[in-house]
C-alpha angles and dihedrals in degrees: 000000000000107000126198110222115206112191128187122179117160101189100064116089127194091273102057091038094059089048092052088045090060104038082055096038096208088176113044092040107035102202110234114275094018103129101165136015120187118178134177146141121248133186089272097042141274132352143194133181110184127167120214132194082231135001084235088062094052089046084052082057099038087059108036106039124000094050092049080051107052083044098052083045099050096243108169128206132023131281127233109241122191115173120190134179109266110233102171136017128183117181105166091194141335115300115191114184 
């Protein structure tokens, strides 16, 4: 079931996120089943918004690859992680950052 990840960690800054992003290499290996990632940093931290073809896809890269990341990177704390069920997605055309 396609599946909405919401991520707030307010310990990671820019910087550790772009060397995580590029120990996982989100965008240059797509893990199977990882549709949308949307990252930024708000007044209270980072934040991230991705949409899955299942929650038990995104576990798979939690646990192969994003958490060996972070870890690799330093990153400290723990992120606050809500899934839902999508029920609706709208992307008029491609957006790249």
């Amino acid at each position: 079931m396609p599946t909405v990840m919401a991520m707030h960690w307010p310990e990671v800054s820019k910087a550790q996120y772009e060397q995580v992003r590029e120990v996982v290499q989100w965008d240059r290996d797509v893990p199977p089943g990882g549709r949308v990632h949307v990252a930024w940093l708000g007044d209270d931290g980072f934040h991230v918004i991705d949409v899955w073809d299942s929650a038990e896809q995104f576990q798979a890269f939690v646990t192969t690859r994003l958490m060996p990341g972070v870890q690799q990177v330093g990153v400290e704390g723990q992120p606050k992680v809500e899934m839902h069920e999508v029920i609706g997605v709208s992307v008029p055309e491609a957006y790249k950052a």
